[in-house]
C-alpha positions in Angstrom: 128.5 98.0 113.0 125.3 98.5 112.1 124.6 101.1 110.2 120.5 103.4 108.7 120.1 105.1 105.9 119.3 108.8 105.1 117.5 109.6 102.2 115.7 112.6 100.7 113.6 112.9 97.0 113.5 115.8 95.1 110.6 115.0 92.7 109.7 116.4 89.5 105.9 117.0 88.0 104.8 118.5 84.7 101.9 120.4 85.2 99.1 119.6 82.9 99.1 123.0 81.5 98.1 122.7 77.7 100.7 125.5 77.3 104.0 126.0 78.4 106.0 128.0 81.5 107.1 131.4 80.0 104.9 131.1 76.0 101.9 129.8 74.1 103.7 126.3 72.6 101.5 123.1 73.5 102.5 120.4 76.3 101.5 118.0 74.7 103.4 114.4 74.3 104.6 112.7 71.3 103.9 115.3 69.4 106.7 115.6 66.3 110.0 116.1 67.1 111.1 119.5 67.4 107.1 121.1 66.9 106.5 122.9 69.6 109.0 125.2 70.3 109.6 129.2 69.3 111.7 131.7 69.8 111.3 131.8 73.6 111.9 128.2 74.1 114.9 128.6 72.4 115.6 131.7 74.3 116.4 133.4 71.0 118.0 137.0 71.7 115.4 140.1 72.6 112.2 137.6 73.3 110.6 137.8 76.5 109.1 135.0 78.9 105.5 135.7 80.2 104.8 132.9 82.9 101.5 130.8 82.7 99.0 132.0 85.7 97.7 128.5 86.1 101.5 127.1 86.5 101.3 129.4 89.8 97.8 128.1 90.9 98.6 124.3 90.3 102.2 125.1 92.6 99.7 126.3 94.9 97.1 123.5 95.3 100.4 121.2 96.2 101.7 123.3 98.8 98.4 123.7 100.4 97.6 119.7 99.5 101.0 119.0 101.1 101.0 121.7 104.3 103.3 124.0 103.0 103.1 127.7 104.1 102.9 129.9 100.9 105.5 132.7 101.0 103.9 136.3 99.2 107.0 137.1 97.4 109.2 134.8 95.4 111.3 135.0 92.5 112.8 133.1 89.2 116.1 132.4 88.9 118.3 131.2 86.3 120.3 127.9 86.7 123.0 127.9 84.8 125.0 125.0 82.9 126.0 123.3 80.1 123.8 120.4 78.0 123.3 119.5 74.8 119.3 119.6 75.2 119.3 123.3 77.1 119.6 125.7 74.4 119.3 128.5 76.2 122.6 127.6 78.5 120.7 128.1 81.5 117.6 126.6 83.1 114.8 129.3 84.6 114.1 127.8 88.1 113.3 128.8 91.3 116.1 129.1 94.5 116.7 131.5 97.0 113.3 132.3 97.3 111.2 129.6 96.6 107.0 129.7 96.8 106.5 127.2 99.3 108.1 125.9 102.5 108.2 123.9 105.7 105.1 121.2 104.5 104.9 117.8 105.4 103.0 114.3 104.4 102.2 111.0 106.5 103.0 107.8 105.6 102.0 104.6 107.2 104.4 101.2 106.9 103.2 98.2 108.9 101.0 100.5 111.0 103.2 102.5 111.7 102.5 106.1 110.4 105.2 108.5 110.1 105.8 112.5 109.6 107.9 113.1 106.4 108.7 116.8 106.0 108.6 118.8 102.6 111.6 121.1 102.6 110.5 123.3 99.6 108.2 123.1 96.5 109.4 125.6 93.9 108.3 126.0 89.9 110.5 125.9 87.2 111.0 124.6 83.3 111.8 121.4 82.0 114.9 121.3 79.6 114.8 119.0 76.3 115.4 115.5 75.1 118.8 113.8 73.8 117.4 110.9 71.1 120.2 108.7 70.8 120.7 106.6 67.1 120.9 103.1 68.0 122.3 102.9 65.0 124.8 105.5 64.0 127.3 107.1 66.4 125.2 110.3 66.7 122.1 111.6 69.1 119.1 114.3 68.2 118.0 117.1 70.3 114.2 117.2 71.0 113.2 120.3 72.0 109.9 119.8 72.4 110.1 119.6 76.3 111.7 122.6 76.6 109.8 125.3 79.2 107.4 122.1 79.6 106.0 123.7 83.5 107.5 121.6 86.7 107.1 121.6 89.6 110.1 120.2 92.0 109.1 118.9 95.4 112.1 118.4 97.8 111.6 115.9 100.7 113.6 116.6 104.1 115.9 113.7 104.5 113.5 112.4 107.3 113.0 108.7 105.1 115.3 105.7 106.6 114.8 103.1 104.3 113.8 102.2 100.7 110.4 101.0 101.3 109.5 104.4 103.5 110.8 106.1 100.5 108.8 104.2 98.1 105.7 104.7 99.8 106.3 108.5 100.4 106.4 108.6 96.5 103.3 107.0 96.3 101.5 109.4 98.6 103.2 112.3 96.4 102.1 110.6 93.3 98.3 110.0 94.8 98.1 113.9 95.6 99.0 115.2 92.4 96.7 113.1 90.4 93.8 113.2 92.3 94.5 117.7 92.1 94.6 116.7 88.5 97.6 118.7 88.1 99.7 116.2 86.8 98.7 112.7 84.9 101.3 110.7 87.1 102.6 109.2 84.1 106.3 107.9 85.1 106.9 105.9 81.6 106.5 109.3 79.9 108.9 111.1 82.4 105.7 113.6 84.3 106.6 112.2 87.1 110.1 111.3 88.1 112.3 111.2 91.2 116.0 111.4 91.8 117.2 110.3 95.6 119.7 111.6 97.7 121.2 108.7 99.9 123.3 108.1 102.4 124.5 105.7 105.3 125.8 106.7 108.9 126.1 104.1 112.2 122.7 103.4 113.8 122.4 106.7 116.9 124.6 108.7 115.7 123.7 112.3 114.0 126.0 113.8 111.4 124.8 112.3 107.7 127.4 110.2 105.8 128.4 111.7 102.0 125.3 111.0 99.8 124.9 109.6 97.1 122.1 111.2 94.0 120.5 108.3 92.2 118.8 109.2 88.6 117.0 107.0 85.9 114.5 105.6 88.0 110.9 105.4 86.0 108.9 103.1 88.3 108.0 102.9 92.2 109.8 99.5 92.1 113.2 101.1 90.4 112.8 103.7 93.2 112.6 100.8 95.6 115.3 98.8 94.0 117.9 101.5 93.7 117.8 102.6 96.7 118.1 99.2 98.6 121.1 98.4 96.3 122.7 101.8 97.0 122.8 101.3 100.9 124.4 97.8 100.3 127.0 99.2 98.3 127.5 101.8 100.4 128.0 99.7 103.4 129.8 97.7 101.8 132.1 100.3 101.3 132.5 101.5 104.3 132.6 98.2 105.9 135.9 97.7 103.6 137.6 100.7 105.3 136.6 102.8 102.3 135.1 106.0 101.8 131.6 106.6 99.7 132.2 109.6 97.1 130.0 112.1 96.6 128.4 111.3 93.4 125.2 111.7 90.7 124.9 107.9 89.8 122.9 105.9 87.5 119.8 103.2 87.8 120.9 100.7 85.4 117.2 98.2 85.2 118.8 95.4 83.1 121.4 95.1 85.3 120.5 95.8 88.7 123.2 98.0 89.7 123.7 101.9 90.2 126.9 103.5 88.3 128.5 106.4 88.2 127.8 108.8 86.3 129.4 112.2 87.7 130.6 114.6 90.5 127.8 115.5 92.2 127.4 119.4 91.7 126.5 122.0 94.6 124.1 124.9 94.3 127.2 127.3 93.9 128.4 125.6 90.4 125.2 126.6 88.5 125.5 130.0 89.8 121.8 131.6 90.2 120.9 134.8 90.2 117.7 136.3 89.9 116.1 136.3 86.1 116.4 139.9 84.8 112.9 139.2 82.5 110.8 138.1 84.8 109.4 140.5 87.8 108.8 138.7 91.3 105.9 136.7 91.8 103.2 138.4 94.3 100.6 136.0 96.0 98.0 137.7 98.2 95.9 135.6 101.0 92.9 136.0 99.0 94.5 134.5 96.2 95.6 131.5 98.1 92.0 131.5 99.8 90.5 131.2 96.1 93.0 128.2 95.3 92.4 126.1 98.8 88.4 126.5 98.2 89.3 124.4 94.7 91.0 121.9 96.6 89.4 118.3 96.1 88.7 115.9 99.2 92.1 114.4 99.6 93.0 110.8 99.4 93.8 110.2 103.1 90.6 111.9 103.7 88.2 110.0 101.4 89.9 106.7 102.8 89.2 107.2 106.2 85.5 108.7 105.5 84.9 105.6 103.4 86.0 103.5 106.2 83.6 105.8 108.6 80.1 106.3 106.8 80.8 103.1 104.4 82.1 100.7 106.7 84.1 98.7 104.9 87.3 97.6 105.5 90.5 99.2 105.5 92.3 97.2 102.9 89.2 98.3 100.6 89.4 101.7 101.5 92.8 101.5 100.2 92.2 100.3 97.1 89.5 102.3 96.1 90.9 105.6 96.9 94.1 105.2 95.0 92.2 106.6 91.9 90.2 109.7 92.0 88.1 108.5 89.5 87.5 104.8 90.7 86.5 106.1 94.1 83.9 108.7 92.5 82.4 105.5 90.5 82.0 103.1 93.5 80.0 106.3 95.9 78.4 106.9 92.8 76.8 103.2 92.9 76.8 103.2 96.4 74.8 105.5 96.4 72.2 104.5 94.2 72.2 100.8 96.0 72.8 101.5 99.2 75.4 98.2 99.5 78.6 99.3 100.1 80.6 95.9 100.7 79.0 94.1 97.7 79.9 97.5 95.3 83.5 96.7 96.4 83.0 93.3 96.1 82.4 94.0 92.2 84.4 97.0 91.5 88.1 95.3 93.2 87.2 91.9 91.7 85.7 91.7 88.2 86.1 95.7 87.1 89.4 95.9 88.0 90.4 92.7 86.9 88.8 93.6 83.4 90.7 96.7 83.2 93.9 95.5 84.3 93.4 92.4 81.9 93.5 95.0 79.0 95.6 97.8 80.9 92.5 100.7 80.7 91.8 103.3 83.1 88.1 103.2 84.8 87.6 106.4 82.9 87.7 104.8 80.0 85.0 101.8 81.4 81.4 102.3 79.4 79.9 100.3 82.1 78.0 103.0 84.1 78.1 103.0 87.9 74.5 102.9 87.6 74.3 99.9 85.7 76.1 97.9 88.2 73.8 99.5 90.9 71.1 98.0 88.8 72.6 94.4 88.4 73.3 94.4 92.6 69.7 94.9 92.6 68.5 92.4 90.7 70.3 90.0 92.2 68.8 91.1 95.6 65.4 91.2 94.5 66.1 87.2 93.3 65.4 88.6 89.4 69.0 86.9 88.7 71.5 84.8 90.8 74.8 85.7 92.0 76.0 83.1 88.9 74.2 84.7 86.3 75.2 88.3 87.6 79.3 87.3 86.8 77.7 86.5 82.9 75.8 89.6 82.7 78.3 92.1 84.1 80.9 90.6 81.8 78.5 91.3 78.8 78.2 94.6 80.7 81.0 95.7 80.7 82.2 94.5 76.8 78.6 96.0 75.5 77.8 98.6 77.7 74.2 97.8 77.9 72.2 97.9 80.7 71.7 94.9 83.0 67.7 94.6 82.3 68.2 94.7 79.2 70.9 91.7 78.5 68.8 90.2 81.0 66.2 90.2 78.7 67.9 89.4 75.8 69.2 86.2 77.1 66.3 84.9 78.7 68.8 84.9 82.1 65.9 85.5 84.5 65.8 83.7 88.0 63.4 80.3 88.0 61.5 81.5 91.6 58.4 79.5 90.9 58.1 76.5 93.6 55.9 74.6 91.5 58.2 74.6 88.2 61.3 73.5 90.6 59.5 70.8 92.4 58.6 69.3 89.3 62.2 69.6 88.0 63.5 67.8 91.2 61.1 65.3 91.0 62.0 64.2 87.8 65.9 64.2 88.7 65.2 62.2 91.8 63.8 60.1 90.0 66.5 59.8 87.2 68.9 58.9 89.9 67.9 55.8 92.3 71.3 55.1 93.3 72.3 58.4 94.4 69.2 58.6 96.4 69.4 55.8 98.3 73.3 56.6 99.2 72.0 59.9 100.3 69.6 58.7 102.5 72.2 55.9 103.9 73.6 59.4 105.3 76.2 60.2 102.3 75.5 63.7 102.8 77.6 64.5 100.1 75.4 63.6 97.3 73.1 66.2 98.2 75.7 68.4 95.8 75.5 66.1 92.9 71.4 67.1 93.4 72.2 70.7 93.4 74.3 70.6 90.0 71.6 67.9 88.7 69.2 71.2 89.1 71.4 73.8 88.1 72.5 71.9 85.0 68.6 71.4 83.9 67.9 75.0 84.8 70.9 76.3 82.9 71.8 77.8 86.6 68.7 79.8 86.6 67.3 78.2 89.2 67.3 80.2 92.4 70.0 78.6 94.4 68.6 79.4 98.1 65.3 78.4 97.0 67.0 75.0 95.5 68.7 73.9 98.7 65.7 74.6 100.6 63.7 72.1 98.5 65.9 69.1 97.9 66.1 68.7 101.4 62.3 68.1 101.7 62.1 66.1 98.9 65.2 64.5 99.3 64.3 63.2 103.0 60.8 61.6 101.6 
């Protein structure tokens, strides 16, 4: 029998608030255990929550970024059960009346593009951390984390295989970073993903018992669990067992997904509406004043860079996958007017630099103008396409301007006919045998000429202008 999977995310993203949900404590990670927390973190007795205005507006860019309609009145709840790292008892999130609804992203796999809906997009507060001793028996609670603002986007379960699931989570991913409402970060937990999966025969429409996979920190993990989850389930099944509805476990090391627990229902954490925190009212002209802060999305900017750039798609691609690396190659563009040869630079040496030493372009102190500059100079035959991969290393480890390590380095283009002519008259003449073999119609030699010149001239010598005289010289 053959059998398709059915799988929904729910996906969680910490705002990049500098303060928390429901108090004044700072976000920020790695800070000391246990220093940012008080009394409402805790949920001591007799304090109060106040929730953080921008928490609201961030909620609202995704849904509006992501298609959802924005509902005018919704409410907090509290989520109640047991953990070590929830010290309140109970979790304040968001459930019978969430924010946002009914939204939807595309997705493209081998051309094909697909309509994956968004079920719900809801706020709510993230709990603590367990620190377990590798040494001793015991584990720490970090409550650092605690009312840490999330937002939880829930997919419909409209994804049929691991790889559409992977690459709806990069979409989700793109879309938050480039709102710059959440860093993206998955090592550091801002961005993390359980699944819901499940297996049923191929045609057929009821959904088999699912499956929630946790403890997957990277796009490949995501990718990895899942196709391991369907084999086991159908392996299962195929056995004349029966799957069990489950949360399980991405164990990395080993490859496998384990079980971890029953998988709860809404109905076991028992929600009801927070008694210290009034409903949420959002006015159209409220969400009119977030949707005119919107960015230019990345499926947008790809397809106008395609349009007014022209260059192809695979670039397009590459270049819009980070906010910030797209702003720095229109901001050369633009000052070059050479679209294809900026990309040319930026996906091969810059990124290659940065990934070499794991930085983000924002971090890069080679200016887009700089490289503007260099593309320039190697246009105007001031330097040659060789000596342009020398100066924008020195660039990009200096930050100084192209002209100017140019200058430094005596690395300007030799253009001058008369200085070349002489150069390959005097290498001709070094090299009798090589010029008779050349003439006898060993075309090949002519390249042992060419590195003859560009060995003399240190490779300044202009390379077109090279070619063009050998050939003349060389043929008497």
């Amino acid at each position: 029998m053959e059998y398709e999977a059915v799988i929904g995310l729910e996906v969680h993203a910490q705002l990049l608030t500098d303060s928390k949900i429901f108090c004044g404590c700072s976000t920020r990670f790695g800070a000391a255990p246990n220093a940012n927390a008080c009394p409402i973190c805790l949920g001591m007795p007799g304090v109060l929550p106040v929730l953080n205005r921008k928490v609201v507006e961030f909620m609202m860019k995704m849904a509006l970024a992501t298609n959802c309609s924005i509902n005018g009145q919704n409410v907090f709840a509290r989520k109640n059960y047991f953990y070590p790292d929830l010290p309140k008892g109970y979790q304040i999130s968001q459930y019978a009346q969430p924010p946002a609804e009914h939204g939807h992203i595309d997705i493209e796999i081998n051309g094909d593009k697909k309509r994956i809906g968004i079920t719900r997009i809801h706020m709510e507060e993230d709990a603590g951390k367990l620190v377990h001793d590798e040494v001793n028996p015991s584990s720490y609670v970090d409550v650092n984390r605690c009312g840490v603002p999330l937002i939880e986007i829930v997919s419909e379960p409209d994804l049929r295989s691991a790889e559409e699931a992977a690459t709806y989570l990069r979409r989700l991913h793109e879309i938050l970073v480039y709102l710059e409402i959440c860093d993206g970060n998955m090592q550091e937990g801002s961005f993390r993903c359980d699944a819901n999966v499940s297996i049923r025969p191929k045609g057929t429409e009821p959904f088999g018992t699912r499956a929630e996979l946790k403890n997957m920190n990277s796009f490949r993990n995501v990718q990895r669990a899942l196709e391991y989850e369907i084999k086991r389930q159908q392996y299962i099944l195929e056995g004349g067992g029966q799957v069990i509805q489950e949360t399980r476990l991405w164990d990395d090391s080993q490859g496998v997904t384990l079980s971890m627990r029953g998988k709860e229902e809404a109905h076991d954490y028992r929600y009801f509406p927070d008694p210290d925190l009034v409903p949420i009212e959002i006015s159209d002209g409220w969400i009119e004043d977030v949707r005119k802060t919107l960015p230019e999305l990345p499926l947008e900017k790809r397809e106008r860079f395609i349009r007014d750039h022209g260059i192809p798609t695979y670039d397009a691609g590459v270049l819009t996958s980070n906010r910030a690396l797209a702003d720095y190659y229109e901001e050369a563009v633009r000052l070059c007017g050479k679209p294809k040869i900026v990309s040319n630079w930026v996906m091969g040496d810059l990124l290659r630099f940065l990934n070499e030493e794991k930085r983000d372009i924002r971090e890069c102190i080679l200016k887009p103008s700089d490289l503007a500059e260099m593309i320039n100079l190697i246009e105007n035959r001031t330097i040659s396409g060789k000596i342009a991969k020398e100066v924008f290393e020195d660039m990009y480890r200096t930050g100084k301007a192209p002209r100017r390590i140019i200058d430094e380095k005596g690395l300007v283009q030799i253009t001058d006919e008369e200085a070349l002519k002489k150069t390959i008259g005097e290498i001709i003449t070094a090299n009798p045998a090589q010029l008779e073999q050349y003439r006898a119609g060993k075309e090949k030699v002519f390249g042992f000429f060419v590195g003859q010149v560009m060995k003399v001239t240190k490779g300044k010598a202009n390379p077109a202008l090279v070619n063009e005289l050998l050939k003349k010289m060389l043929a008497g």
